[in-house]
KOLMARLUM-243640 format. One record per residue (C-alpha): residue in three letters; x, y, z. Coordinates in steps of 0.2 Angstrom, whole numbers, plus 5000, padded with zeros to 4 digits. Layout:
alaXYZ/...
***
This chain:
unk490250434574/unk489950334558/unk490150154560/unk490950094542/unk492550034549/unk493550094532/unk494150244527/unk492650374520/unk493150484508/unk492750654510/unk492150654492/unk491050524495/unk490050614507/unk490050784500/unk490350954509/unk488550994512/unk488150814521/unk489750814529/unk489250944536/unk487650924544/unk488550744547/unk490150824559/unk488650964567/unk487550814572/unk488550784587/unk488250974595/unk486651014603/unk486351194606/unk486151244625/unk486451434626/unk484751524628/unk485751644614/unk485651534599/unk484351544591/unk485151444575/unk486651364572/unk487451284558/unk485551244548/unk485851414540/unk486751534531/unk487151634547/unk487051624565/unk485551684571/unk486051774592/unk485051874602/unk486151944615/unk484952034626/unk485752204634/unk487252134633/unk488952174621/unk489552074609/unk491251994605/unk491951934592/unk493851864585/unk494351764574/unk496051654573/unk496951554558/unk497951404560/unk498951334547/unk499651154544/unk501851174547/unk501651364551/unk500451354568/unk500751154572/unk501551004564/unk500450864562/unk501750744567/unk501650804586/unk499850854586/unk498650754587/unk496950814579/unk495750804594/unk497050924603/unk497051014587/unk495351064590/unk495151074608/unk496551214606/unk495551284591/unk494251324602/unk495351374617/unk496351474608/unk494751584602/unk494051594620/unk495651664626/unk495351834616/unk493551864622/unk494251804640/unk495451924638/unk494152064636/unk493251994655/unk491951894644/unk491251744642/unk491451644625/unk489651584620/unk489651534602/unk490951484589/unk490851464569/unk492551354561/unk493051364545/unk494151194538/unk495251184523/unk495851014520/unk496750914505/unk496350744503/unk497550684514/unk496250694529/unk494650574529/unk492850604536/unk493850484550/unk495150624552/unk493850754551/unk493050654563/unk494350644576/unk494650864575/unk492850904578/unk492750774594/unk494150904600/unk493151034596/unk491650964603/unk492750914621/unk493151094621/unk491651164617/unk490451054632/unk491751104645/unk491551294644/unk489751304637/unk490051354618/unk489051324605/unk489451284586/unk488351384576/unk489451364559/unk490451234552/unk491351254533/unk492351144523/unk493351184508/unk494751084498/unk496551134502/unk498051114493/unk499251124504/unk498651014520/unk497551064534/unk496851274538/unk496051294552/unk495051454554/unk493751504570/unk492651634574/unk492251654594/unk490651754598/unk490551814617/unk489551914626/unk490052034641/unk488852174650/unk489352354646/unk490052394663/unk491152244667/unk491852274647/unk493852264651/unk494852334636/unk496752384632/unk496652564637/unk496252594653/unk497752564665/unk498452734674/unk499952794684/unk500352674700/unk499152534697/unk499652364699/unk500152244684/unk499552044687/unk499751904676/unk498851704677/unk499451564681/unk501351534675/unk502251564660/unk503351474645/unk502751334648/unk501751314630/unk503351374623/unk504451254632/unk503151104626/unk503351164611/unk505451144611/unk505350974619/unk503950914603/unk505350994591/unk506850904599/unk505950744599/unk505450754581/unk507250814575/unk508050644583/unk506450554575/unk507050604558/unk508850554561/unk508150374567/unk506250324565/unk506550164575/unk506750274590/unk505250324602/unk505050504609/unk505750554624/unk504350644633/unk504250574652/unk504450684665/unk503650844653/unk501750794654/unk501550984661/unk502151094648/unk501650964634/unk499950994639/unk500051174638/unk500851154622/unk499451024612/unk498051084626/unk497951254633/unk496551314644/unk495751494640/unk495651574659/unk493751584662/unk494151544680/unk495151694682/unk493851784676/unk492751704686/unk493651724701/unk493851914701/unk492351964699/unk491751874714/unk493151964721/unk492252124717/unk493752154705/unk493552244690/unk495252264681/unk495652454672/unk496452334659/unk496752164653/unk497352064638/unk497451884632/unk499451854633/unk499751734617/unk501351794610/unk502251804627/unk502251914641/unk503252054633/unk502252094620/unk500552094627/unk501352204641/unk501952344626/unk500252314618/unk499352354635/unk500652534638/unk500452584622/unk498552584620/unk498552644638/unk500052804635/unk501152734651/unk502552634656/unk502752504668/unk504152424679/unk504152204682/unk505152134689/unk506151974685/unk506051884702/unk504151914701/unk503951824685/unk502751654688/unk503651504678/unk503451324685/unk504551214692/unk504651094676/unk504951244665/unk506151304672/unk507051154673/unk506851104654/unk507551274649/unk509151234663/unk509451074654/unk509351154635/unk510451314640/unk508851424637/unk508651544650/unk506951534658/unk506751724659/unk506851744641/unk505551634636/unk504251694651/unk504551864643/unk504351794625/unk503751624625/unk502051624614/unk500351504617/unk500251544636/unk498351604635/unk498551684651/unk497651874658/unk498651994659/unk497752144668/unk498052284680/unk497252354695/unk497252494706/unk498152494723/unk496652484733/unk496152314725/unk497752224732/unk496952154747/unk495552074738/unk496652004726/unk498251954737/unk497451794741/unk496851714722/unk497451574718/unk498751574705/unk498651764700/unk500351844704/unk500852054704/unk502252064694/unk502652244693/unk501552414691/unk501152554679/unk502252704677/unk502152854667/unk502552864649/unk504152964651/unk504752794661/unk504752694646/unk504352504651/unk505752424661/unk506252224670/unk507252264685/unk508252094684/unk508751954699/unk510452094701/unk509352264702/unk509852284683/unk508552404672/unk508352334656/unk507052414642/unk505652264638/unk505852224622/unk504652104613/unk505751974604/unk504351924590/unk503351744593/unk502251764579/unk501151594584/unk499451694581/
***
């Protein structure tokens, strides 16, 4: 980092040297990259294997509010957020190009501060930067991201793919970004009413740091395959539960049944949905930000898969004509709806 201890301007730097100033910090460690941000485009030689790519856009008071969010959590889920999509297809994010619109209300210091998120990110699940822009913005910060991941042929997991009978699994737990994300809200709502007041947040570390921090599941990806799992389908479940589910039945022409009581949500968030009069169901179902796996398998797998850590069977695949159904607490059949959380 530099060591003037003012503020830096942006505009006293330039793009082009602020540029090669923020890639400075990355060192290149994937046998893959052959260039990084030196040139006009990434230069990756992927070998027999497939390529991924996605691309994700965050934008300043739509996708976070600055006033919650600090910048090195900013970037750390910039990068998370990314690898969850090629995860999401049973691959392994390897590279990532950003793409930053900022108005002059951000320094090189601030600037600074977001690519030392990135770059946290980055070391901890092996992922180069191999591009890095910066524009002007008018209207606060833009963050764009493009992750590159790689994934062989046979093992490539996509939407399509679940059949009649198989079994529907879900990560870790769910709502709990969401929930973070209410508690943040509340917390700046009473801040604007009375500034001399501090935040409220002990007690919700957990789901604060899904909110600001979330994890993309390589694990889980990890963890099957030396399970000698290979799922028929998967997807990265960022607008909640509900509507990765439809996404995953509709590519795949089927139905499904889950069930409520079957539905992973932790301990914390359910309790912080109890004390706002939220029921926790509705937000595991439609709660946004999770990055978990959603996938299915066939019935033969279950016994390799009974005993993974924090991977729980929440239902199974029916046939179209079935429609796709949550048998509630009270044996109720309700038709899964997805209720909308536009975060991505």
């Amino acid at each position: 980092m530099l060591e003037n201890k003012g503020r830096l301007e942006v505009s006293q730097m330039g793009k082009e040297e602020l540029i090669k100033h923020l890639g400075e910090f990355f060192q290149l460690s994937n046998a893959s990259s052959l260039s990084g941000i030196e040139n006009d485009a990434s230069v990756l030689k992927m070998g027999d294997q497939l390529t991924l790519t996605t691309s994700t856009l965050a934008i300043e008071n739509v996708h976070f509010n600055l006033g919650y969010f600090p910048l090195k959590h900013l970037g750390y889920k910039t990068v998370a957020a990314a690898a969850a999509d090629i995860v999401g297809m049973n691959g392994t994010p390897s590279q990532i190009r950003i793409n930053i619109g900022a108005s002059n209300r951000f320094s090189v210091e601030a600037l600074e501060e977001f690519t030392a998120g990135v770059k946290f990110c980055c070391e901890r699940y092996g992922i180069d930067l191999v591009g890095l822009n910066i524009t002007s913005s008018n209207t606060g910060l833009i963050i764009g991201a493009q992750m590159i991941g790689t994934v062989k042929e046979k093992e490539l997991v996509q939407r399509k793919g679940a059949a009649e009978n198989e079994l529907i699994c879900v990560s870790g737990d769910l709502g709990a970004a969401y929930t973070g994300l209410l508690i943040l809200n509340r917390e700046m709502q009473v801040f604007a009413v009375n500034p001399t007041q501090q935040p409220d947040l002990e007690g919700y570390s957990y789901i604060i740091e899904r909110q600001l921090k979330p994890e993309p599941r390589v694990d889980v990806i990890e963890d099957l395959k030396k399970a000698g799992i290979l799922p028929t389908s998967m997807i990265n479940v960022k607008n909640g539960l509900a509507n990765a589910l439809l996404h995953l039945c509709q590519q795949s022409d089927c139905g499904c049944t889950i069930y409520e009581e079957k539905l992973p949500v932790d301990l914390l968030t359910f309790d912080t949905l109890k004390e706002l009069k939220i029921v926790a169901t509705t937000i595991a179902l439609n709660g946004g930000e999770d990055y978990e796996v959603l996938f299915t398998i066939k019935q033969e797998d279950y016994e390799k898969i009974k005993n993974l850590k924090e991977i729980s069977v929440i239902g199974h695949i029916t046939a179209a004509s079935a429609g796709k159904n949550l048998v509630t607490n009270d044996q109720k059949l309700i038709e899964l709806q997805a209720q909308g959380f536009q975060g991505e």
